[in-house]
N, C-alpha and C positions, 0 to 999 in steps of 0.2 A: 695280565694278571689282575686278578680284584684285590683292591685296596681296603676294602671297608671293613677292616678286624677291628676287633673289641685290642684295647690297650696288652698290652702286654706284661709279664710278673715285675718288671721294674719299674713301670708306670703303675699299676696296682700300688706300689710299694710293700714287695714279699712276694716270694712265693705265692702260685697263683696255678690249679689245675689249667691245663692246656683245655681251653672251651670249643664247644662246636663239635662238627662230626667229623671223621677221614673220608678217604676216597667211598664212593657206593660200592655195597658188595652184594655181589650178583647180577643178572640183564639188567639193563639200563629200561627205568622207564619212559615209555613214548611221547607223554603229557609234554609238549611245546614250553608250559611252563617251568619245564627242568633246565637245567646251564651245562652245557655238557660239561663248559672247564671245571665247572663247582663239582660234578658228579666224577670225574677223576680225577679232582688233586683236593675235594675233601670243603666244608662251609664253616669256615670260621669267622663267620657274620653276627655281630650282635641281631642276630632275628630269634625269634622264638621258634621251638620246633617246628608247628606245623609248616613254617614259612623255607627249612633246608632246603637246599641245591634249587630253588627259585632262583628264576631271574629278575634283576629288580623290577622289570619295568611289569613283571606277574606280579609282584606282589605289591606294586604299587595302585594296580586297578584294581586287586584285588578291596585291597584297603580302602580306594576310594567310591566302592560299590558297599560301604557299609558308613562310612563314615558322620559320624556326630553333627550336630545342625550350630556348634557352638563354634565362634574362631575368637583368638588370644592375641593380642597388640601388647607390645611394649615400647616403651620409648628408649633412644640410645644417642642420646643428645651429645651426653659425655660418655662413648665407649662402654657403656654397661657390660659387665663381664656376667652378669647373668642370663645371656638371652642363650648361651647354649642350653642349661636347665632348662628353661622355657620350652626350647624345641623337643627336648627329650620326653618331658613330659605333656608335651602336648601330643606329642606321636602317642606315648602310651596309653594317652586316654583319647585316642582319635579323634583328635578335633579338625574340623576341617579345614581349617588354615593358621598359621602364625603368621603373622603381620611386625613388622619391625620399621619404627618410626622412627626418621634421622638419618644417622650417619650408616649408610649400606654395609659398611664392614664390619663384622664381630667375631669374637672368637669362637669357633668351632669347636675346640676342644670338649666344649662340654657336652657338646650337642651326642657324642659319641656315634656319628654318622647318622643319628636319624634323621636330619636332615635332609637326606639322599631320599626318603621316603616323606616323609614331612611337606604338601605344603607351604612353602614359606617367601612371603611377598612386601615388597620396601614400598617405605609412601614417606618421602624427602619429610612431608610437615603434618600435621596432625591435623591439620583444612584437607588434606588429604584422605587422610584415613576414616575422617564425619563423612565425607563425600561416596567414597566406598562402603560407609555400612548402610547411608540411606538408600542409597542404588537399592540395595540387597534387601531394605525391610531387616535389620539387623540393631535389636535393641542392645546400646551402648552403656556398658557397666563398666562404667569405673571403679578401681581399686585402692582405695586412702584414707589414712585414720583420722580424720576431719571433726571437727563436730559436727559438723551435719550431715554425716553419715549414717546410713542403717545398716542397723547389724545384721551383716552375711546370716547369721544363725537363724536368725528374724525373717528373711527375705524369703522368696522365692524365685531363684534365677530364670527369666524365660528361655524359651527352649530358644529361639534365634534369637541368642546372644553373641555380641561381642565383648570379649573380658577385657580391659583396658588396666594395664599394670604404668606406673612412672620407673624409673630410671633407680637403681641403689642410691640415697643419698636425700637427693634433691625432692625424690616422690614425681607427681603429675604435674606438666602443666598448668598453669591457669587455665590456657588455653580447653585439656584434655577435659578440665574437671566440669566446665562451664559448656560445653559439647555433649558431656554426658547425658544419657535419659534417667541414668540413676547414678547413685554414688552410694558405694560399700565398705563396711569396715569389717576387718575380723578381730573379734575378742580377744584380746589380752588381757593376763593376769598377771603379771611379773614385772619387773623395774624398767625394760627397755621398751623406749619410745616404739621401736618399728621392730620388723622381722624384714628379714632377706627377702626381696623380692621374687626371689626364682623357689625359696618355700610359701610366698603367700599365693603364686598362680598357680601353684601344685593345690593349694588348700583352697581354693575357688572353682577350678576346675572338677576337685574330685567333689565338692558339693554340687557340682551342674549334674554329674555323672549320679551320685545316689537321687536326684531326683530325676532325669530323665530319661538314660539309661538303661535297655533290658541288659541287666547283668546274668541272663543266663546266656549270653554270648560271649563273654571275656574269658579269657583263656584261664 
């Protein structure tokens, strides 16, 4: 049986329409990338339509025959409960990989299975993760309200990028920040020092996307 349903009306908390499609009605199509099980007992997968009664491992090539030139690192030194966000919203803006720095275990919850689709690869220390983006030709952007930072607004993200987020609390490294090829901050007007981390890589990412992105492709 597939596992991978969107939460259900008591996880929601309330009432919550039943998502997804039921069984297929009418012949069965012949495309390889259909799931027979999915196509009789119905897709109640967090995917987006065009993606029903796919199997993952179709729509996982699919996605990564398209996929974005930017990958998103976070650190999880001390258990970050934001790197599910992270994953989900890196799925939804295709990026081509999440990287998670530290301790390998996090909580999935948020990730709300995109993970299963998601790229997503551990690097124990952050001499790790410099090492992997120089491989790659992968310019290193770090994310923290520093003074000597430039403003996201200001900037212009390059297209191989790595986004480098720190941890809720604590921020970056030393190490992350002094690694970096650059270092960014997002505008604040309000009383609090920082924003959630799993909304400031949403608010980085979707800036990579309005400048490099053909958005006559997103759904």
């Amino acid at each position: 049986m597939h596992e991978e349903l969107e939460p259900g009306p008591t996880e929601w908390g309330g009432d919550r329409p039943e998502v997804g499609v039921g069984p297929w009605a009418g012949p069965w199509p012949t495309d390889e990338r259909y799931d027979p099980e999915l196509l009789a007992e119905g897709d109640r997968r967090n995917v987006v339509d065009r993606y029903r009664y796919w199997r993952r491992e179709a729509i996982v090539a699919e996605l990564d025959a398209r996929r974005h030139e930017f990958h998103v690192a976070i650190e999880n030194f001390q258990h970050d409960h934001n790197i599910g966000t992270v994953v989900r919203t890196a799925n939804a803006f295709l990026a081509e990989a999440v990287h998670v720095v530290g301790r390998r275990r996090w909580n999935r919850r948020g990730a709300m299975v995109t993970d299963r689709y998601q790229h997503v690869h551990h690097h124990p220390q952050v001499g790790d993760l410099l090492d992997y983006a120089r491989a790659r030709e992968l310019v290193v952007v770090a994310v923290d309200n520093t003074p000597d930072a430039v403003r996201l607004e200001r900037t212009e993200l390059p297209r191989r990028s790595l986004l480098l987020f720190g941890q809720e609390g604590p921020g970056l490294t030393e190490q992350a920040r002094a690694g970096a090829d650059l270092v960014v901050s997002i505008a604040q007007f309000g009383s609090t020092r920082s924003i959630n981390a799993g909304v400031a890589a949403g608010v980085v990412m979707h800036s990579w996307v309005r400048r490099h992105a053909d958005l006559d492709t997103a759904w």
